[in-house]
C-alpha positions in Angstrom: 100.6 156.4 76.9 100.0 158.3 79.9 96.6 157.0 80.4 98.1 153.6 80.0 100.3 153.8 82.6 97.6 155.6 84.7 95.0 152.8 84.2 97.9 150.1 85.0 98.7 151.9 88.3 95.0 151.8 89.2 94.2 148.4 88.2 98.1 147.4 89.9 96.8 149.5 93.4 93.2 147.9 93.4 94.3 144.5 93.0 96.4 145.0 95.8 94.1 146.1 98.3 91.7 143.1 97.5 94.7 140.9 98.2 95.4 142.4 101.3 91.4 142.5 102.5 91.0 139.3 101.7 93.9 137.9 103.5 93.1 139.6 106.3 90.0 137.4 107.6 92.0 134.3 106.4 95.2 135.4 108.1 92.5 136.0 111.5 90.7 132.7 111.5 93.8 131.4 111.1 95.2 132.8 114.4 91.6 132.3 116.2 91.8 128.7 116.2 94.9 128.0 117.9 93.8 130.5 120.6 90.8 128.7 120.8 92.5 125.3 121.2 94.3 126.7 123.5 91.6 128.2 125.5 89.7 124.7 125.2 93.0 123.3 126.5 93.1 125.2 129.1 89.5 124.8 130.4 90.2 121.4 130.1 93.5 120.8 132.0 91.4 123.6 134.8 88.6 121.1 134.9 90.4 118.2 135.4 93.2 120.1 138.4 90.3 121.2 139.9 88.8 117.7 140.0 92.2 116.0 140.9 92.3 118.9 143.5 89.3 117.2 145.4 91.2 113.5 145.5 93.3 112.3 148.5 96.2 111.5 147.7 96.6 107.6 146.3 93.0 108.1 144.6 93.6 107.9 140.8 91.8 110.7 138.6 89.5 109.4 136.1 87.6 111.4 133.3 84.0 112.2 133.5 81.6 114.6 134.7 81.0 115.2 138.7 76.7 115.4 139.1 75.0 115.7 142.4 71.3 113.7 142.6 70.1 116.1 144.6 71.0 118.1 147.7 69.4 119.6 150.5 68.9 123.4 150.6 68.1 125.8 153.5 67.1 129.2 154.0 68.0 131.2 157.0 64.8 133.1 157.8 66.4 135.1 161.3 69.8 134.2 162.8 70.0 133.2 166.3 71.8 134.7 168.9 72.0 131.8 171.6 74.2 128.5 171.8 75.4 126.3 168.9 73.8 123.8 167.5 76.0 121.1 168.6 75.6 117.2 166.8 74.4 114.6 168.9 72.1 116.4 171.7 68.4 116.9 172.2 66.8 119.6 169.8 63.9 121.0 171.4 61.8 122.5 168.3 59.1 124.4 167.0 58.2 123.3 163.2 55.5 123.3 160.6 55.7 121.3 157.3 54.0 121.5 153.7 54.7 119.6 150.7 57.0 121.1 148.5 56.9 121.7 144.2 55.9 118.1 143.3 54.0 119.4 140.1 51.0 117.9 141.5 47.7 119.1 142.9 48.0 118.7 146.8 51.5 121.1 146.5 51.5 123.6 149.3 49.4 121.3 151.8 50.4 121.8 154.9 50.6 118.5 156.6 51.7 118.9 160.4 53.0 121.5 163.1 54.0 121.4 166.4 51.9 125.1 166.9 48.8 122.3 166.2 49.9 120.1 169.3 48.4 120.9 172.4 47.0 119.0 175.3 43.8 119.2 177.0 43.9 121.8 179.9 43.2 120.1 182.9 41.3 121.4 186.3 42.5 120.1 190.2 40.9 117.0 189.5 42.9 116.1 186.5 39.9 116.3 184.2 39.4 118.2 181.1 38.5 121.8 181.7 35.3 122.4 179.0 35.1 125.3 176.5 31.6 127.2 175.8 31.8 124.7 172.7 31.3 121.7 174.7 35.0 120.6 173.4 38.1 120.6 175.8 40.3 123.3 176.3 43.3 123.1 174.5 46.9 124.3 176.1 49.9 126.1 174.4 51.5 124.4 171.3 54.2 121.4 172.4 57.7 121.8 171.1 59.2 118.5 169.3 61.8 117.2 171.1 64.4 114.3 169.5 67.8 113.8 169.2 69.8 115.0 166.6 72.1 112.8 164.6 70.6 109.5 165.1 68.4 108.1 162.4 65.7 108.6 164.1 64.1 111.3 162.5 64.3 112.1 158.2 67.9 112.5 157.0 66.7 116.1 155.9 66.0 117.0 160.1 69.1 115.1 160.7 71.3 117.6 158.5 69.5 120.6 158.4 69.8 121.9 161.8 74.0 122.2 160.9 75.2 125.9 161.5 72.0 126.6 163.6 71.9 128.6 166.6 69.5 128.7 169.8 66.7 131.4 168.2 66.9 131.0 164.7 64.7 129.9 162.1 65.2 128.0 159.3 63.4 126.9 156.1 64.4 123.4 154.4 63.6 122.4 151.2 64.3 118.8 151.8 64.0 116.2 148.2 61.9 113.3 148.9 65.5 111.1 148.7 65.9 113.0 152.2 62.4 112.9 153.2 60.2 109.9 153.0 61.7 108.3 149.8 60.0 106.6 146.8 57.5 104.7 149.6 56.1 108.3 151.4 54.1 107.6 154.2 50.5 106.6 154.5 48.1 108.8 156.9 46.0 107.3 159.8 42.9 108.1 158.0 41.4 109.2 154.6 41.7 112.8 156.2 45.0 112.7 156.9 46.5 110.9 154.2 50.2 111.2 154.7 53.3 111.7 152.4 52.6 110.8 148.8 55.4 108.7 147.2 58.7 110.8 146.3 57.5 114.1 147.8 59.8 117.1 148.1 58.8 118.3 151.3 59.4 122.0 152.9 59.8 122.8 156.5 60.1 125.8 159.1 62.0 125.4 162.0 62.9 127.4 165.0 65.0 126.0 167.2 64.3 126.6 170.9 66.5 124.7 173.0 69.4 122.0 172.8 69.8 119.6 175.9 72.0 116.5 176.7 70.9 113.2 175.5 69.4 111.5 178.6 71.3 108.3 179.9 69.9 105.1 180.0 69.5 104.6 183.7 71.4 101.1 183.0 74.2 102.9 181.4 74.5 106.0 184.0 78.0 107.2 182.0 77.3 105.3 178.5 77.6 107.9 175.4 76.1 108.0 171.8 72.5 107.0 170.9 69.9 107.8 173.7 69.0 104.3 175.2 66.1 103.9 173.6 64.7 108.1 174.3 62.6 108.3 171.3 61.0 111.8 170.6 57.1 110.9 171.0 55.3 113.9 172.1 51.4 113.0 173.0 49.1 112.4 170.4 46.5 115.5 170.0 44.9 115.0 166.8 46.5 112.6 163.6 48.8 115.2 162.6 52.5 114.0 161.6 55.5 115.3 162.9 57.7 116.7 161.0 58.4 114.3 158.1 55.6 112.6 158.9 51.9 113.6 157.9 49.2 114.2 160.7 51.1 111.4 163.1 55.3 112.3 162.8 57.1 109.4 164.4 60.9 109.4 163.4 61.0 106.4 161.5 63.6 104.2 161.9 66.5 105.0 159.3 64.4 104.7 156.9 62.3 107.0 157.2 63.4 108.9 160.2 61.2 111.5 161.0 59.7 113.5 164.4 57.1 111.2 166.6 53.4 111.2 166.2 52.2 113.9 169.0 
């Protein structure tokens, strides 16, 4: 009778237990999915404050993921110490530009810099002074000069000056949608062959200088675009400027971009 009762007590005890350890992941799962609608709620009602946040006022919210296309990036290289790049004024630069990752065989080509500008060094006379070579003498690189803010240059060199001081350098990793578009630009020649169609392009840039726009001498106290000033340094050799191959010339708005030297 004794062992009876013993074995009942045991059996009694062991079911008990398995009750209780099998209740227990039930009784959890149970409580984890209200916490994680909660959670998901919360996330949710975050995600669309956050999105509401960035509305005027009057704008009504609608549902739907925010994307960016693309987006220009920069690299501060060494932070100037002189004046502010300030919008609308001459930028007096020194540059050089390659094509960026395109996933094709001509990445990394450099394709224009101002330090490959120079002019012909010329004697009293005004003629070419000759090296050993036979071939001119060549001067010290040109600067590119153009004014900023204006259309006249890539939207890429338009933007990417912003936060920029007199001294600094800068790299831009400027998508083609910035650069030269779905078009590119042809070359002069089959050895200078341009911007390919929808090339992400890279740049260094120092800036050197920022001067007033000049005034069209019409126009002594007119403000705004430069009267026709349009950044064309002398032509040395096809090169493009920057945005544009071995001849840069600031295209236009569409396809602004620094003036064949």
């Amino acid at each position: 009778m004794k062992y009876t009762a013993l074995i009942l007590l045991l059996v009694a005890a062991t079911a008990a237990v398995s009750a209780q350890t099998a209740a227990k992941p039930a009784s959890h799962a149970t409580a984890a999915r209200p916490a994680a609608t909660k959670s998901g709620a919360t996330a949710a009602h975050s995600t669309a404050a956050s999105t509401a946040s960035k509305l005027p006022p009057g704008v009504p919210v609608e549902k739907g993921l925010i994307k960016s296309a693309f987006t220009l990036r920069y690299q501060d290289i060494t932070i100037g110490t002189g004046a502010d790049a300030e919008p609308n004024k001459m930028y007096k630069v020194n540059y050089t530009g390659w094509l960026g990752d395109n996933k094709r065989p001509d990445d990394g080509h450099k394709f224009d810099s101002s330090f490959d500008h120079r002019n012909p060094l010329l004697d009293k006379d005004g003629k070419p002074v000759m090296g050993d070579d036979g071939k001119p003498k060549l001067g010290d690189p040109q600067p590119f000069t153009f004014p900023q803010g204006f259309g006249r240059l890539i939207p890429g060199w338009d933007q990417g000056f912003a936060g920029m001081k007199i001294g600094g350098k800068r790299r831009l990793f400027i998508p083609w949608q910035l650069a030269y578009g779905a078009s590119g630009r042809p070359g002069p020649d089959a050895a200078h062959p341009g911007i390919p169609p929808k090339s992400d392009l890279i740049f260094d840039v120092e800036l050197l200088d920022i001067t007033e726009l000049p005034m069209p001498s019409n126009h002594p106290t007119a403000s705004g675009a430069p009267g026709g000033a349009h950044p064309m340094p002398a032509t040395a050799a096809p090169a493009a400027a920057p945005a544009t191959p071995p001849a840069p010339s600031p295209a236009p708005a569409a396809a602004p971009q620094p003036q064949a030297r």
